[in-house]
N, C-alpha and C positions, 0 to 999 in steps of 0.2 A: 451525557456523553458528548465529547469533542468530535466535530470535525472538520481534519484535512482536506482541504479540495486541491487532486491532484491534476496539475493545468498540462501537460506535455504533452495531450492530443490538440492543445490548443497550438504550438511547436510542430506538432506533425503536419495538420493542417496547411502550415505555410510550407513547410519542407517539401510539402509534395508537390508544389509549382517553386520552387526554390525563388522566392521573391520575399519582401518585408514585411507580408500584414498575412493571417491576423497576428496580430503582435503578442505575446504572453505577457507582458509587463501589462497590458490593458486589462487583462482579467481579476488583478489582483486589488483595485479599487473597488471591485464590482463581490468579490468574495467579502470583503469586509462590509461593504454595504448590505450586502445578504444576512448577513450574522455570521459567518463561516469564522472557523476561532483559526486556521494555519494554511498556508498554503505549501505545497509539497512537489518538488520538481526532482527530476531524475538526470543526473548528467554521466550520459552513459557513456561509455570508452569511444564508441563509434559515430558520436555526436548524430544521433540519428532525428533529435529533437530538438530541445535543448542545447544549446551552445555556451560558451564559457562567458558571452559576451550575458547573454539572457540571466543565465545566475548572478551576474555583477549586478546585472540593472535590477532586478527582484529584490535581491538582498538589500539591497543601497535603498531601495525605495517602500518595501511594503512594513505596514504599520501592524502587520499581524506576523507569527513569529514564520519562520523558512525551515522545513525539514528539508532537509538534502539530499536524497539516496544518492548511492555510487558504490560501485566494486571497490573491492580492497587494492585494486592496483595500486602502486606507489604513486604512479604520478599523477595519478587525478585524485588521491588523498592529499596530495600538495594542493593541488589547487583548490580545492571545495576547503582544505583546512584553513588555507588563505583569506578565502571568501569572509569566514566566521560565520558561516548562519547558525541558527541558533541551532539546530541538531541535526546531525549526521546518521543516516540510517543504512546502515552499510545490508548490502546484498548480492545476490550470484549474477553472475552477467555471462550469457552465448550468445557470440555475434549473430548467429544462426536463429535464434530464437524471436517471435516477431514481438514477445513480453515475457519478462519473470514468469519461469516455469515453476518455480519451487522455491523453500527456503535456503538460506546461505547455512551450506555444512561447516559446524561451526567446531568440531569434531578435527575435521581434519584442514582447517584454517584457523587453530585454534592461537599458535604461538604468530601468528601475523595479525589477526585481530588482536591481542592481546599487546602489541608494539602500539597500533593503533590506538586502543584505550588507552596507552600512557600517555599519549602524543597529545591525545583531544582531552584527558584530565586538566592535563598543563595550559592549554590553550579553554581553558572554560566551554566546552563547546560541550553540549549532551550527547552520548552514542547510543542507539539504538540499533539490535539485529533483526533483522528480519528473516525469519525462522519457519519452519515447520512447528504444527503443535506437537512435539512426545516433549515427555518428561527427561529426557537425555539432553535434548537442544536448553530446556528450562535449566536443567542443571549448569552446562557450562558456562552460559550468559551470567548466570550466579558466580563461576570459577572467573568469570571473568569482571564481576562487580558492575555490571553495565546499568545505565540508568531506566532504559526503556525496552523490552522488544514488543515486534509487531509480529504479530501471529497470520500465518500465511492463510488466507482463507479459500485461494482457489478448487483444491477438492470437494467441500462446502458448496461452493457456485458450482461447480462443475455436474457435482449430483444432482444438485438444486435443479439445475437446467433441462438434463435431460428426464427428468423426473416431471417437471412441468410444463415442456416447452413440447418439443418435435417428437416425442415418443413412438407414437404413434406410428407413424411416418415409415418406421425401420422394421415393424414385423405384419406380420402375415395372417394372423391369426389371434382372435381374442383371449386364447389363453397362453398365449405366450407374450402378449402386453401386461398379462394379470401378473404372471409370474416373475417378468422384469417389476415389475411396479414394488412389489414387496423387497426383491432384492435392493431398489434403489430406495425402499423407504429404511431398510434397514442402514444401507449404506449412509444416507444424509444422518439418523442418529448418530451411528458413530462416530461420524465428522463431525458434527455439534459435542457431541459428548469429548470429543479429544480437545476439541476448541476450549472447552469449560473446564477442564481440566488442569490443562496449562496453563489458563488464564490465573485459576485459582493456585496455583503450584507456583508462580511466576509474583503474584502477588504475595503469599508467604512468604517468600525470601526479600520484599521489601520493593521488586523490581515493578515499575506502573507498565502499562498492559497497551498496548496498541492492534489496530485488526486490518486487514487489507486484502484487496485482490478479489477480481471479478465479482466486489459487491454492486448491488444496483436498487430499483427502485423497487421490486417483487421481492430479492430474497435477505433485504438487510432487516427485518423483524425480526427474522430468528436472533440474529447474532447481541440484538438491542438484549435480549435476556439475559445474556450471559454480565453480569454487572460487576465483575471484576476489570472487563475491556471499557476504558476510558475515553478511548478517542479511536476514529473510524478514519483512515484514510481512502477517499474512493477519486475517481478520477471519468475514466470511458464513459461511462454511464450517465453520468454527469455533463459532460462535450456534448454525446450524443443527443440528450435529450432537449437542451438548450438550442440544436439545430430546429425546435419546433416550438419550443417557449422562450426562448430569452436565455441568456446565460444568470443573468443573474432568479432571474423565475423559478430557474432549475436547482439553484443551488437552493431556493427558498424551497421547495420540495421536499428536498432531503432531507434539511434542515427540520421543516413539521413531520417527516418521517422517525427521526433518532428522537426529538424532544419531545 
């Protein structure tokens, strides 16, 4: 299994003193040094990270390949199409939002993604959606011949979390922690069981399988099962943890975690 190290908290970091370092162009010597197979940046409408100068200097300079995320807007599909990285990962964008809440409804962006695909065919560039797991989003991505999607894993981490983490915390009584416990163990199967699903469903139709959001260093085994998912894109987790080992230490973590 591949993985994407996504750097734009390394972008955030400087943004929140709006000065030049740490720099993101630095990290991505340091991903390939690690063994890390892509590096993955986000250039969001509201430049809140990421800037268009950062994507030039990434692309221009890293020796491992650049997936791109970005909204369907027209005008920042001009310029990330300009860019050429090697693959486009188109997703939902709220300015409101402090990260990807969900996957990009592909349903009802269907005839604007599909302008897109003709666009990024022509320019050789890969598309990938970044989707929710049902078998409806898997279907259209097929309607729409795409090369890659990335399966939204945050529901997955979301149960994961409160399942392992602070539970506790929020009731009152031990059988009303017994009782949440069951529901949220039911709940993470189902999560996994829809992950596995789609992956598999995604892959019959020929499409390679990517996985993403709120993975980390506790609850990315589960998703390592599912062997139809190819490559793992994670990011936060990864920033964070390198505040206490090294950036590249952390990625070499992950790295003996997926392989």
């Amino acid at each position: 299994m591949l993985l994407g190290v996504n750097i734009d908290h390394i972008a955030v970091l400087r943004e929140a003193r709006k000065i030049n370092d740490p720099d993101p162009l630095d990290a991505v010597s340091l991903v390939n040094r690690a063994g890390g197979d892509q590096i993955t940046i986000h250039l969001r409408e509201d430049r809140r990270h990421i800037h268009d100068e950062d994507a030039r200097r990434i692309i221009e300079n890293s020796s491992l390949p650049v997936n791109m995320e970005c909204s369907i807007n027209a005008d920042v599909i001009k310029i990330v199409t300009a860019l050429h990285p090697h693959r486009i990962t188109l997703v939902p964008e709220k300015r409101e939002e402090v990260t990807t809440e969900g996957g990009l409804n592909v349903v009802h962006y269907f005839d604007a993604i599909q302008s897109i695909a003709q666009q990024l065919k022509k320019e050789q560039i890969e598309l990938s959606l970044f989707i929710d797991p049902t078998t409806l989003m898997i279907q259209k991505a097929k309607e729409l011949d795409v090369e890659w999607v990335e399966l939204h894993t945050g529901l997955y981490a979301n149960v994961y979390a409160m399942l392992y983490s602070n539970l506790a915390r929020t009731h009152h009584s031990i059988k009303e922690l017994e009782c949440d416990r069951v529901s949220l163990h039911v709940k993470l199967k189902d999560a996994l069981e829809s992950l596995q699903e789609s992956a598999s469903e995604a892959r019959k139709f020929g499409i390679r399988v990517a996985a993403g959001h709120g993975l980390n260093y506790h609850n990315v085994h589960n998703i390592l099962t599912i062997k139809e998912i190819e490559e793992l894109n994670i990011g936060q987790s990864i920033i964070a943890k390198s505040i206490f080992i090294g950036f590249e230490n952390a990625v070499k973590e992950m790295i003996g975690l997926i392989k």
